[in-house]
C-alpha positions as CSV (number, residue, x, y, z in Angstrom):
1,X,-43.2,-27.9,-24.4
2,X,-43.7,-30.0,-21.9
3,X,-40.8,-31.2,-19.2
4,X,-39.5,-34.8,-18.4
5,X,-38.1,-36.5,-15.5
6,X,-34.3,-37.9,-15.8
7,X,-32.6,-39.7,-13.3
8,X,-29.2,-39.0,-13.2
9,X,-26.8,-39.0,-10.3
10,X,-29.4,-40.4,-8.0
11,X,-31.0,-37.2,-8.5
12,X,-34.4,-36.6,-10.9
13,X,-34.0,-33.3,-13.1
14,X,-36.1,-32.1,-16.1
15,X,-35.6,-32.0,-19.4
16,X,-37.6,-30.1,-22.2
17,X,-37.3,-32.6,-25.1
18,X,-35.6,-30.2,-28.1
19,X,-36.5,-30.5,-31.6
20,X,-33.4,-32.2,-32.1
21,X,-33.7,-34.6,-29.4
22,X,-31.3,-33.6,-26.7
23,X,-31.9,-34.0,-23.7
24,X,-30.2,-32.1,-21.5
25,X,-31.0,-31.8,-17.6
26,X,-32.4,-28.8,-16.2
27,X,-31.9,-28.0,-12.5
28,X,-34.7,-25.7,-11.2
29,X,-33.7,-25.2,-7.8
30,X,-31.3,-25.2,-4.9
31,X,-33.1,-26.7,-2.2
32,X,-31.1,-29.4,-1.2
33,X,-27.8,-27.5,-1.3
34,X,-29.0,-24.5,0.9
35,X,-30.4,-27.1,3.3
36,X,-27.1,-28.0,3.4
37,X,-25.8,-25.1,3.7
38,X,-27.9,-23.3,6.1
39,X,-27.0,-26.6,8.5
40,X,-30.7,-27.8,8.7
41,X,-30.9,-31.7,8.6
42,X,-33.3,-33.6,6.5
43,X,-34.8,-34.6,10.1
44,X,-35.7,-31.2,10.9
45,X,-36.8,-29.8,7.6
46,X,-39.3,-33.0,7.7
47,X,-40.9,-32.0,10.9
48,X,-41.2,-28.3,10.1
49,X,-42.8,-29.2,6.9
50,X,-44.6,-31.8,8.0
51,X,-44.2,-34.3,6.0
52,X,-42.0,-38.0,5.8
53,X,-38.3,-37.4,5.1
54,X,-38.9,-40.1,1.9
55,X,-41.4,-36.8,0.5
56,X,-38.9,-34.3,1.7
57,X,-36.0,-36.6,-0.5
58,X,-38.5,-36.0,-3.8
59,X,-39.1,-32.6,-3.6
60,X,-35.3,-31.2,-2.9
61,X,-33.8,-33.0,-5.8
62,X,-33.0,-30.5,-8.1
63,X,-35.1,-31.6,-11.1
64,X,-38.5,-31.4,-8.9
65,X,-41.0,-29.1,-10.5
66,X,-42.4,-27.4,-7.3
67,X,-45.3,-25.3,-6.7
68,X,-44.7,-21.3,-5.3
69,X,-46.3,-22.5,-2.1
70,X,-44.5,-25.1,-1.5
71,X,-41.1,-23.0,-2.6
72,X,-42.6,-20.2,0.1
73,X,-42.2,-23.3,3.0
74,X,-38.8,-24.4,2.1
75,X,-38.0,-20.5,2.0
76,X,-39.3,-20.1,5.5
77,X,-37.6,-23.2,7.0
78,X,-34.1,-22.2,5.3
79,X,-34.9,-18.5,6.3
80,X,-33.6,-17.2,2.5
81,X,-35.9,-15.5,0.0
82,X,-37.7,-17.5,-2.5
83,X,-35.5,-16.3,-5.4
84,X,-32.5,-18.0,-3.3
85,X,-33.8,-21.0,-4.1
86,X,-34.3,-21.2,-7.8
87,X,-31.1,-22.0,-9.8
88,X,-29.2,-19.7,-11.3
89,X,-29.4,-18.5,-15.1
90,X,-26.8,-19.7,-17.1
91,X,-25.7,-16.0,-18.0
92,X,-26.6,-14.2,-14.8
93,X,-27.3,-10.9,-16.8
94,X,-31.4,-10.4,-17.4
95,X,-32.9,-10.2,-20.8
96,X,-32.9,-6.5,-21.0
97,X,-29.3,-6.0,-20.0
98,X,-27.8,-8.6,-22.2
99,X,-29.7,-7.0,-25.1
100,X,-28.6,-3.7,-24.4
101,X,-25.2,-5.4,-23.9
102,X,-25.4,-6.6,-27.2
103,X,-26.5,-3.7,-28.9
104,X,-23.4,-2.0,-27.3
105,X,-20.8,-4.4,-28.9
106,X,-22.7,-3.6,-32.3
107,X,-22.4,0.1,-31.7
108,X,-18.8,-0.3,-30.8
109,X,-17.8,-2.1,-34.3
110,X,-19.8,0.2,-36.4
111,X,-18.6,2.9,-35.1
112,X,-14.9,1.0,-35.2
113,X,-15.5,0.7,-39.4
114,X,-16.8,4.4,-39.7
115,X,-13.6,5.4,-38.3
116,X,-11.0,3.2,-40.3
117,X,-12.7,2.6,-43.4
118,X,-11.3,4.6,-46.1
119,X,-14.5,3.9,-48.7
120,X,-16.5,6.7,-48.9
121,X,-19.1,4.1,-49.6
122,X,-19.0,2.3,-46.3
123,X,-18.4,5.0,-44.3
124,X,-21.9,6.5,-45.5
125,X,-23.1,2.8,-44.9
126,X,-21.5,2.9,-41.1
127,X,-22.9,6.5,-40.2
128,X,-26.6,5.3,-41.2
129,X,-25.5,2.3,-39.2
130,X,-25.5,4.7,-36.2
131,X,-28.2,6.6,-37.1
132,X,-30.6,3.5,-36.8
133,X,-28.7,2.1,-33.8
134,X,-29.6,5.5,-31.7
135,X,-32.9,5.7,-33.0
136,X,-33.2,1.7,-31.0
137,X,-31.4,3.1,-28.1
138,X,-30.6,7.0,-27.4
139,X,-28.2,6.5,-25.1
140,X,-25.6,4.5,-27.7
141,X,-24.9,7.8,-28.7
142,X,-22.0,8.4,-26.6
143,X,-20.9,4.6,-27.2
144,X,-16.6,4.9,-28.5
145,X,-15.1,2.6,-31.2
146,X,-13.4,-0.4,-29.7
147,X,-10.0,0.7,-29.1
148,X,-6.9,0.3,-31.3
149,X,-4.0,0.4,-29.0
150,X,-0.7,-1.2,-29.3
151,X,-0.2,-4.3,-31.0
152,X,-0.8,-8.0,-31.4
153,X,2.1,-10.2,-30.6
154,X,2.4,-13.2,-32.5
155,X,3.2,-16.7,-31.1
156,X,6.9,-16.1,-32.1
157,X,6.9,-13.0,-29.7
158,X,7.9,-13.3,-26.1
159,X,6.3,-11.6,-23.3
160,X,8.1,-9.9,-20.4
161,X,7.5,-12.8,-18.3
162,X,9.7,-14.1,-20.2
163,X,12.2,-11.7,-20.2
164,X,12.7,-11.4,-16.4
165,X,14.5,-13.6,-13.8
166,X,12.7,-14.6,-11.0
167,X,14.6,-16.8,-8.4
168,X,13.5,-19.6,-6.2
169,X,14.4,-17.8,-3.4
170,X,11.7,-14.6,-4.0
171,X,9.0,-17.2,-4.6
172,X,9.6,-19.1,-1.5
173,X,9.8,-15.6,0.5
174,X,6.8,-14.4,-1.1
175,X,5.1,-17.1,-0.1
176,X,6.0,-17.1,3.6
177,X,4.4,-13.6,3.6
């Protein structure tokens, strides 16, 4: 699917139309804001990259689709690693991790049900549950149940916050400290 320039906020992003028709911007790198950061003008970073400050403008908007090489410059004249530069995941964890992650949760409420259930039915339906879970992943063997400690309050119930005084005075103190 192919990618389309937006303008929006003075800066160009990308978009991949959906099949739905969204269009929802997509930053693909940091450029600009580590420039900034990193306390190198727009001056300066055209001159080491040889090129006018108008082209330098273009290509650290966030939207710009860049190539590697020209990523490996901006990484040189900011001094930061390539991978610096491009934007961040939305969840930071990588594919492999959040799948494992997942397949932990789904341990963790099996194994929940094969411990409270009192069917003999699911509980037979829970252990082959497991069974096929740790033949995916060895390791979610030694995954527990979720826990099922203390007890829900409901909206009626007070917490101890409530419960305990706290005066003006220790606040202001606290603060002082």
């Amino acid at each position: 699917m192919a990618t389309v320039p937006f303008t929006m906020d003075h800066a160009v992003y990308a978009y991949a139309p959906s099949e739905t028709g969204n269009k929802s911007p997509r930053k693909l790198h940091r450029i600009r804001e580590l420039r900034k950061q990193q306390g190198v003008s727009l001056r300066t970073a055209s001159r080491k990259l040889g090129m006018p400050a108008s082209q330098v403008r273009e290509e650290e908007k966030p939207g710009s689709d860049l190539l590697v090489s020209q990523l490996s410059q901006w990484a040189d004249i900011l001094d930061v690693p390539i991978a610096d530069l491009l934007e961040e995941p939305q969840n930071n964890l990588s594919s492999p991790i959040r799948e494992r992650a997942k397949l932990v949760r789904i341990m963790k409420t099996v194994k929940a049900i094969s411990e409270r259930t009192q069917e003999a039915n699911i509980g037979i339906l829970a252990e082959v549950l497991v069974d096929q879970l740790t033949d995916l992943m060895p390791e979610l063997a030694e995954i527990n149940a979720w826990n099922n400690v203390g007890q829900r309050r409901s909206l009626n119930d007070l917490g101890q916050i409530a419960e305990r005084r706290i005066s003006c005075d220790s606040i202001v103190s606290a603060l002082r400290d």
